[in-house]
Every structure is written in C-alpha cells, then in structure tokens.
Residue, then its C-alpha position, 0 to 999 in steps of 0.5 A: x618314645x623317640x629315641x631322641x627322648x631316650x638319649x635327653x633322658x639318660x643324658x639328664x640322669x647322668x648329670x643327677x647327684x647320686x642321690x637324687x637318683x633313687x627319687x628320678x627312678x621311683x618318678x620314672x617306674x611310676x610313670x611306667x606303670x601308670x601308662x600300663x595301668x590307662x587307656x592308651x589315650x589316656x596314657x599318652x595324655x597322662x605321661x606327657x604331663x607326668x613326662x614333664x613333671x620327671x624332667x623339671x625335677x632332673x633339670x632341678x637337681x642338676x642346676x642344684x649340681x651345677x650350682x654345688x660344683x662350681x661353688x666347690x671350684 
C-alpha cells in the first residue's frame, strides 16, 4: 500500500462521526485478516474489491457528516 493510500484513508476516517467509526475499524480489521488468511494473489484481488467497499462507506458517513453540519449551520 502506497503511502498516498494511507494518507486518504486517515484523511477519510477523520472526517467519520464518531460513531461510525467502530463499523470503519471492524471493515478495516477484516480486511486485514482476510488478506492474511488468501493467497497473496487472491489477496490482492480480494482487498481491492473489499478496499473499495470500506471507502464507499467512509465516503458515505462523511457526506452524512457533511450534510448534518450544514443543516446545524
């Protein structure tokens, strides 16, 4: 993982409410175990696809975020 990946990663946890962030941790640790339980082929394939999955829902609770803030404002 490049560390251009980490850095959107942390970037998009932190814009996460505070609770969402148990679920992004729990989708995170099972990506993390899935690729040490593949082949390293089908690791690659697999948390790419899982990667994806992880990053729509961050993006979805941050819009859900963003969209909360500015109704507040």
């Amino acid at each position: 993982m490049t560390q251009a990946i980490r850095q959107d990663i942390i970037a998009l946890v932190n814009q996460l409410p505070d609770e969402s962030l148990s679920e992004a941790l729990e989708v995170l640790r099972s990506l993390n175990s899935a690729t040490e339980d593949t082949q390293p082929n089908e690791a690659k394939l697999s948390s790419e696809a899982d990667f994806e999955q992880a990053m729509q829902i961050y993006q979805q609770g941050s819009q859900k975020y963003k969209n909360a803030l500015r109704e507040l404002a």
